[in-house]
C-alpha positions, 0 to 999 in steps of 0.5 A: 191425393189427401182430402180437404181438412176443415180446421174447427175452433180446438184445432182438431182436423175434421175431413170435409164433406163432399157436395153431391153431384148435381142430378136431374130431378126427374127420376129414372124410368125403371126397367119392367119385369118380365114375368114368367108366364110371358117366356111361355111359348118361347121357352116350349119352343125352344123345349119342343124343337130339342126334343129327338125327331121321333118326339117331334113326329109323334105331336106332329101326328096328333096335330094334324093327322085326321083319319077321317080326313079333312073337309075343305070349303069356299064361299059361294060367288055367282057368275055368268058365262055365256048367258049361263049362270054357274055357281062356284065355291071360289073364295076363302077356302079354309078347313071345316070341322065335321058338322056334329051335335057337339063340335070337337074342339080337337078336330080343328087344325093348329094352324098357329103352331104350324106357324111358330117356326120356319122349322116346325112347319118344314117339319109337320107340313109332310104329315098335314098335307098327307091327309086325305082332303075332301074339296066342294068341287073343282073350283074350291081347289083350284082356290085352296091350291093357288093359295099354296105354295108348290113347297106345300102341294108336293106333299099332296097324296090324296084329294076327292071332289065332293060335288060339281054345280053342273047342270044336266040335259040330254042335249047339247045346249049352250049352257052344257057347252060353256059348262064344260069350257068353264070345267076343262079350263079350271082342271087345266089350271089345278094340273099346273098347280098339282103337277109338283105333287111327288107322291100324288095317288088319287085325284078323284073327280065327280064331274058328269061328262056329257056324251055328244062332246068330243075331245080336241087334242089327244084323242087316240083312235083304236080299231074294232067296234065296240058299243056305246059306253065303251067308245064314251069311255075312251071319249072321257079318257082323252078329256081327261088326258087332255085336261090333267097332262102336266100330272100325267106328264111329270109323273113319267119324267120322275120314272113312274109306269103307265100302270101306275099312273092310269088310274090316278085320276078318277072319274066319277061312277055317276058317268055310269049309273046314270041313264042315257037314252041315247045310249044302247042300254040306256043304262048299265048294270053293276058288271057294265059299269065296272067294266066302263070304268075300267076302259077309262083306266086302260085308255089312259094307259095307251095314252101315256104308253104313246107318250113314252114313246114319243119321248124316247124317239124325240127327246128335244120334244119333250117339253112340247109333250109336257105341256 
């Protein structure tokens, strides 16, 4: 289609102008610029996760490996149970660096580059959670594993109680005796939280177990006489069979032995340093302790042998063994 012609004076032909089309006078909002540095850590993302699994591996173990191990603490909370004041670290359980002259800043975990990613986590937390963790007592890990989840605590290996706020007389008063109720109730609940934990090989525990106080489930009768600490040996091995059976428990159903996991659970050499006067010696020298400590481990082991037992001969009990 031919334009409009305008006829000028000498008759020449001149095409005419077309008139623009009418436009809003406010102008257009331009488009921002992306600078480079702000693609930074989505471009290492993208970098890191096509790097080979081994690459992977070896910036996960300088993130979040620590030979030396990691310290875990909680905020102090006081409380009262039975006219009994107990004080437990309970809350805000978080990593703390060693205290040194001059902090390490490489000691402290990345914990914002574990959670870049669902990927990179799924990946560096088997490295993290295999370190070896130290806890303030029993309550600051029942804390920090509650705030796990159980994808997390399977990968748990290695855990040793510091310290317990216990309080300690020779008689059984009121206070010890809600010492203990409180102490046993919290170890049942990290058992049902540390059950999950596959490769779990030492839970180390430092609680003083008083001698006058009994178990009440699973207590194992063995025939013969023997002295004092050896019967309060077997005493703490079924407070502790009784305490932490779902580990216990789910150990066997995964295949492991007795032997094995007898002495995963560690009490605390102060049951055998210490003194008691009601005890005959009143204390132990370096060869008695040992031989105290390892009565522990054995009573376990005819522990869990009874429950195997117990399983193979009734196998629709087996969840009421469990719990």
């Amino acid at each position: 289609m031919s334009s409009p012609l305008n006829t000028a004076k000498g008759g020449s032909r001149r095409p005419m102008k077309r008139k623009s089309r009418a436009t809003s006078s406010t102008p257009r909002a331009k488009k921002q610029r992306i600078e480079p540095e702000q693609l930074g850590p989505f471009l290492f993302l993208l970098m890191f996760r096509s790097l080979p699994p081994e690459i992977r591996n070896i910036v996960y173990e300088l993130a979040f490996f620590r030979p030396a191990g990691i310290d875990l603490a909680g905020r102090n909370e006081s409380y009262t149970v039975k006219s009994s004041k107990f004080l437990w670290q309970r809350k805000d359980v978080r990593h703390v660096r060693e205290q040194t002259r001059r902090g390490n800043p490489n000691d402290k975990i990345p914990v914002s580059f574990l959670k870049c990613c669902k990927r990179v986590h799924s990946e560096a937390r088997t490295i993290l959670y295999a370190n070896r963790f130290r806890v303030g007592d029993m309550e600051t890990l029942a804390v920090w594993l509650r705030d796990l989840s159980p994808g997390n605590i399977v990968y748990l290996r290695w855990i040793q109680i510091r310290t317990e706020p216990q309080p300690w007389t020779s008689r059984v008063s009121r206070r010890v005796v809600a010492q203990h109720s409180r102490y046993r109730d919290v170890c049942r609940k990290v058992a049902k939280m540390i059950a999950v934990a596959r490769s779990l090989e030492s839970l180390q525990t430092v609680f003083h177990y008083h001698h006058k106080i009994k178990s009440q489930r699973s207590s194992l009768q063995r025939r013969g006489p023997v002295s004092g600490w050896i019967d309060l040996a077997r005493k703490v091995a079924d407070l502790v069979y009784d305490d932490f059976r779902p580990i216990f428990s789910q150990g066997l159903s995964r295949g492991r032995s007795p032997e094995q996991l007898c002495r995963i659970l560690g009490v605390g050499q102060n049951n055998w340093w210490g003194r008691r006067r009601s005890l005959t010696p009143s204390q132990l020298n370096a060869t008695d302790a040992e031989h105290a400590e390892n009565e522990v481990a054995e009573h376990l082991r005819l522990l869990l042998e009874r429950n195997l037992q117990h399983r193979h001969r009734f196998p629709h009990k087996r969840q009421e063994l469990d719990s």
